[in-house]
LOVO-359671 format. One line per 2 residues: number of its first residue (from 0); their letters; for each residue x, y, z of C-alpha. Coordinates in nm, 3 decimals. Example, Ala and Ser with C-alpha at 12.3 -4.5 7.8 and 13.67 -1.06 7.14 Angstrom:
% residues 2
0> AS> 1.230,-0.450,0.780  1.367,-0.106,0.714
This chain:
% residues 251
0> XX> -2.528,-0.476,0.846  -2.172,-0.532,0.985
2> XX> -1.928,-0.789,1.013  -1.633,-0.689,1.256
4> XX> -1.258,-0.829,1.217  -0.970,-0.761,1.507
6> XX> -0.660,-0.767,1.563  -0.535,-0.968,1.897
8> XX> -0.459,-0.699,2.065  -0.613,-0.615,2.438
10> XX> -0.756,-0.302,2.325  -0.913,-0.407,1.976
12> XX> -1.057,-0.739,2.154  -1.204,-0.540,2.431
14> XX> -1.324,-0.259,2.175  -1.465,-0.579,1.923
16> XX> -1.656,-0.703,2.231  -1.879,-0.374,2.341
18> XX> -1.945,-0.298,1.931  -2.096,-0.655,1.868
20> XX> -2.333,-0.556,2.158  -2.408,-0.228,2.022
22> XX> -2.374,-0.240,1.649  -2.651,-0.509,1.393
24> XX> -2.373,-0.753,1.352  -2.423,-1.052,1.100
26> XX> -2.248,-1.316,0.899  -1.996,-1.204,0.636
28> XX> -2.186,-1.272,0.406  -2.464,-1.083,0.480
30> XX> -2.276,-0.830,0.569  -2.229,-0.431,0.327
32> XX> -1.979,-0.306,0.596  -1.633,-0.472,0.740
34> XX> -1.534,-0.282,1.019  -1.143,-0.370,1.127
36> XX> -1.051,-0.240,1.463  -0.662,-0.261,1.479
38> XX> -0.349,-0.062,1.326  -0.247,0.018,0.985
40> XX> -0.049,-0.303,0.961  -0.316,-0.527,1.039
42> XX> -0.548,-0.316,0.804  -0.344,-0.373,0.572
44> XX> -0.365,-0.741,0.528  -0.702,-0.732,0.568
46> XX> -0.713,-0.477,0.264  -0.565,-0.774,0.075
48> XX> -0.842,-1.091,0.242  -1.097,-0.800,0.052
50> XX> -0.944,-0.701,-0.266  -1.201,-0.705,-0.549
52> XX> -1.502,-0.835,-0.321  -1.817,-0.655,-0.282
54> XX> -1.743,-0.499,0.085  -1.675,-0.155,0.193
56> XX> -1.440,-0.149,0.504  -1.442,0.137,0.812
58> XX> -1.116,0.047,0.985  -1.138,0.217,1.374
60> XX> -0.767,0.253,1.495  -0.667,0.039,1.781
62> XX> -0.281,0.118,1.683  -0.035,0.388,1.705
64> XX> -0.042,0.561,1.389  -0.383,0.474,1.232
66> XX> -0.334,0.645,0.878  -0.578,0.414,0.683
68> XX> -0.850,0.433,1.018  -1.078,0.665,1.142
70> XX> -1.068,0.811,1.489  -1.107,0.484,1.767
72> XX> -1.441,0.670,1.903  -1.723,0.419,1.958
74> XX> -2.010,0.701,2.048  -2.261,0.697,1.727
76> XX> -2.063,0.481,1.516  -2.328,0.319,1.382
78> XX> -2.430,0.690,1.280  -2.044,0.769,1.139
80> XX> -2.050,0.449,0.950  -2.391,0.540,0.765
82> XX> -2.248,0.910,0.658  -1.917,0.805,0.615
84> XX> -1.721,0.895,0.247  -1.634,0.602,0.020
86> XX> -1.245,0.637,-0.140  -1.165,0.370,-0.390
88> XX> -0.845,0.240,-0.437  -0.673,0.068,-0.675
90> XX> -0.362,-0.206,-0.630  -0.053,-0.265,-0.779
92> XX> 0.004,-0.582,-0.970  0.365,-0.719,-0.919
94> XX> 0.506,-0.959,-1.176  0.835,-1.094,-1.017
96> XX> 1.097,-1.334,-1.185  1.374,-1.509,-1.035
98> XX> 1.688,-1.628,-1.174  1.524,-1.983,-1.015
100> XX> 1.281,-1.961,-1.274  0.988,-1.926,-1.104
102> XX> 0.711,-1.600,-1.158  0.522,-1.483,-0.873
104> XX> 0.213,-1.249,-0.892  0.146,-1.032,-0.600
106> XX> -0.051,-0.736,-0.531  0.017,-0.414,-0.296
108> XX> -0.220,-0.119,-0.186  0.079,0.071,-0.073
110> XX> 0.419,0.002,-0.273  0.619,-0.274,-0.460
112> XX> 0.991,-0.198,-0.405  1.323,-0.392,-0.422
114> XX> 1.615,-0.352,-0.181  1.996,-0.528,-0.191
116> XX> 1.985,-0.834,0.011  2.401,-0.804,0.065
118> XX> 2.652,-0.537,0.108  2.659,-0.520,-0.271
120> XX> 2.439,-0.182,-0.407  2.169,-0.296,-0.622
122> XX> 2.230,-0.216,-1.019  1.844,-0.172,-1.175
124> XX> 1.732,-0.102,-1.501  1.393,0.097,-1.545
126> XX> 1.184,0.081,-1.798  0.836,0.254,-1.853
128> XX> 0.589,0.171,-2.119  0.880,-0.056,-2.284
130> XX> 1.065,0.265,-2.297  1.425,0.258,-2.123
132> XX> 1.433,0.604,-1.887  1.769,0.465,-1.698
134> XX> 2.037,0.262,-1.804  2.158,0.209,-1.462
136> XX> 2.020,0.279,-1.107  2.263,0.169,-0.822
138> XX> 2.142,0.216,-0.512  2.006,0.061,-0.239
140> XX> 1.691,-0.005,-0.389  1.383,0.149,-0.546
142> XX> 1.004,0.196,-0.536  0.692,0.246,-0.700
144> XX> 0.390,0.376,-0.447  0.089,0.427,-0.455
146> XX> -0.121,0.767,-0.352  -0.199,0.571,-0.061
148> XX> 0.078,0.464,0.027  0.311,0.776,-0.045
150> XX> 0.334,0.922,0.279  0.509,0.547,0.419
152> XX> 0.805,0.442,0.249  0.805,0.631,-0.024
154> XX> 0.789,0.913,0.217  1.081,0.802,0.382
156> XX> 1.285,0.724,0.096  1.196,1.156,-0.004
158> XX> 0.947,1.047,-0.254  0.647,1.323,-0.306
160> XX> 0.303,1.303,-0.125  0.027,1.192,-0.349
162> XX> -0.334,1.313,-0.343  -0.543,1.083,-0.357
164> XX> -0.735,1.029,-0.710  -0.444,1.223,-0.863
166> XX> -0.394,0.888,-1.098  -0.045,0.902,-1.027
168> XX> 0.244,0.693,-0.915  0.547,0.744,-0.709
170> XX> 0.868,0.615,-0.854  1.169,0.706,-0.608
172> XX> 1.500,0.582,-0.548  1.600,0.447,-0.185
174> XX> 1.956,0.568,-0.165  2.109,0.645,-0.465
176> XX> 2.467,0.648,-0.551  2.452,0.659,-0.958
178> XX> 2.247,0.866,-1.085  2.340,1.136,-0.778
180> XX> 2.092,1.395,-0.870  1.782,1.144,-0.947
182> XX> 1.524,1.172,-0.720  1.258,1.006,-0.922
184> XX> 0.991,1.071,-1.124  0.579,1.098,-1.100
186> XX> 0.416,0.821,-1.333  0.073,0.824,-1.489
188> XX> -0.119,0.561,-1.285  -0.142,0.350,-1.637
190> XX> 0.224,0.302,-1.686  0.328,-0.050,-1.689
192> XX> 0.712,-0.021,-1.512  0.964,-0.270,-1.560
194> XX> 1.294,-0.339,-1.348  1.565,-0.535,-1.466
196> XX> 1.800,-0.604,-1.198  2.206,-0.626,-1.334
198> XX> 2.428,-0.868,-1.211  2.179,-1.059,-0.991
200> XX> 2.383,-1.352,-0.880  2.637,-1.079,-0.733
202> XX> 2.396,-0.820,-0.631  2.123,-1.013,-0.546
204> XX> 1.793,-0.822,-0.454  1.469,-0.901,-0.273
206> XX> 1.129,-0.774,-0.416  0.848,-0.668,-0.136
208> XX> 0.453,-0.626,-0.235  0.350,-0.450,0.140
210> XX> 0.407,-0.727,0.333  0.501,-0.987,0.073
212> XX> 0.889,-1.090,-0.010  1.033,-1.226,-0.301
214> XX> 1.439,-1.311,-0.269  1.655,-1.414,-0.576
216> XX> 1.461,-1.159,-0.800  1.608,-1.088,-1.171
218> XX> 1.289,-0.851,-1.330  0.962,-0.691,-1.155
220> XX> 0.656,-0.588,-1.394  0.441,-0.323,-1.220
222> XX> 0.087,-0.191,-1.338  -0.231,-0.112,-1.206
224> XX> -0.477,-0.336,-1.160  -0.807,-0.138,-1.190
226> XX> -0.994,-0.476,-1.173  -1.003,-0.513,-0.789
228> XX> -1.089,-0.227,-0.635  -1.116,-0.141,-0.242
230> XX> -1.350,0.069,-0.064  -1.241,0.259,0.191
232> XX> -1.483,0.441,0.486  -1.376,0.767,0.649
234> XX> -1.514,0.994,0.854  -1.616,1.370,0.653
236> XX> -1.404,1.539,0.929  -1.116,1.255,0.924
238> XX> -1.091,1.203,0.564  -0.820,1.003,0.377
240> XX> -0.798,1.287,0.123  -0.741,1.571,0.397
242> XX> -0.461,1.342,0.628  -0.263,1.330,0.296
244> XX> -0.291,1.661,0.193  -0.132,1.766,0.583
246> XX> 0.087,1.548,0.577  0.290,1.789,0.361
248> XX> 0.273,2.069,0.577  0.418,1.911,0.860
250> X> 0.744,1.951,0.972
């Protein structure tokens, strides 16, 4: 049984309005399947409603890009659904101080990352398993991904691809002036990262879980949380695992 969530968009309303006639729709929760019809950006905060419950989500793309969806074809999906492939995914668990004093906890499926909030370049310490790896970062910022979330910012900061279930982590600077030659490094998915941020009253930073922003930030702990997982559905022939792996061969 399925319980359907959309985004407000003309084609995932339209799309949401044939499938409840088609598909055995019932109350959340009675429901073993969410399908989300929408775009990565609304499937992403829906990721987050879910973390840790008992669902396993389909998303159908009603976007542009639809990297988290399956293909937005309605023929048999009650079929696709049934045979689909179950990928489970694990968040990040952000720890954020600010020099106000207060601690925020957030969580991301795709990155946590910090970026200068002025004209000032950010100054960061990094620290892994309580072990200092650089004294100094400046740049522009900095991030720690996810497999699944690799091939967004991460990608566009040059970060590596991950595949997913490689239990690995994507730490990559976003600009850097100091160290020149550091491009990053590839974490074990059970490191606990810290970031101290230098001089934050003159360099000031904000901290971003996804879609989540923290300003005024002085230190970000990162781990994994492996206590709420996520579920995802994909299609055999449109599979999470295959997208990521061609992402790297394209140009």
């Amino acid at each position: 049984m399925y319980y359907i969530e959309y985004d407000q968009t003309v084609k995932a309303k339209a799309m949401a309005e044939r499938l409840q006639a088609t598909l055995p729709i019932t109350s959340l929760e009675k429901a073993q399947v969410i399908v989300i019809l929408g775009g990565d950006g609304f499937m992403l905060k829906k990721l987050h409603k879910y973390l840790g419950k008992p669902y396993k989500i389909y998303g159908v793309n009603c976007g542009r890009i639809g990297f988290l969806m399956n293909m937005p074809e309605e023929t048999l999906l009650n079929e696709r659904i049934k045979s689909a492939q179950d990928v489970i995914l694990y968040p990040l668990k952000a720890n954020i101080f600010t020099h106000a004093g207060k601690q925020h906890e957030l969580l991301a499926v795709n990155e946590v990352y910090v970026f200068r909030a002025t004209h000032q370049a950010a100054k960061i310490r990094i620290f892994v398993d309580g072990v200092e790896r650089l004294s100094e970062l400046v740049s522009d910022g900095v991030i720690l991904s996810t497999p699944a979330g690799s091939t967004a910012y991460n990608l566009s900061a040059h970060g590596p691809i991950i595949p997913i279930g490689a239990n690995l982590l994507a730490l990559t600077p976003i600009s850097p002036f100091r160290p020149r030659r550091w491009r990053g490094a590839l974490l074990p998915a059970k490191s606990q990262v810290c970031w101290v941020i230098e001089e934050p009253n003159k360099r000031p930073v904000t901290a971003v879980a996804d879609f989540q922003e923290v300003t005024g930030v002085t230190k970000i702990e990162i781990t994994e949380d492996r206590s709420r997982a996520i579920h995802l559905l994909f299609d055999p022939k449109h599979h999470l695992e295959e997208r990521i792996i061609n992402e790297q061969f394209i140009g």
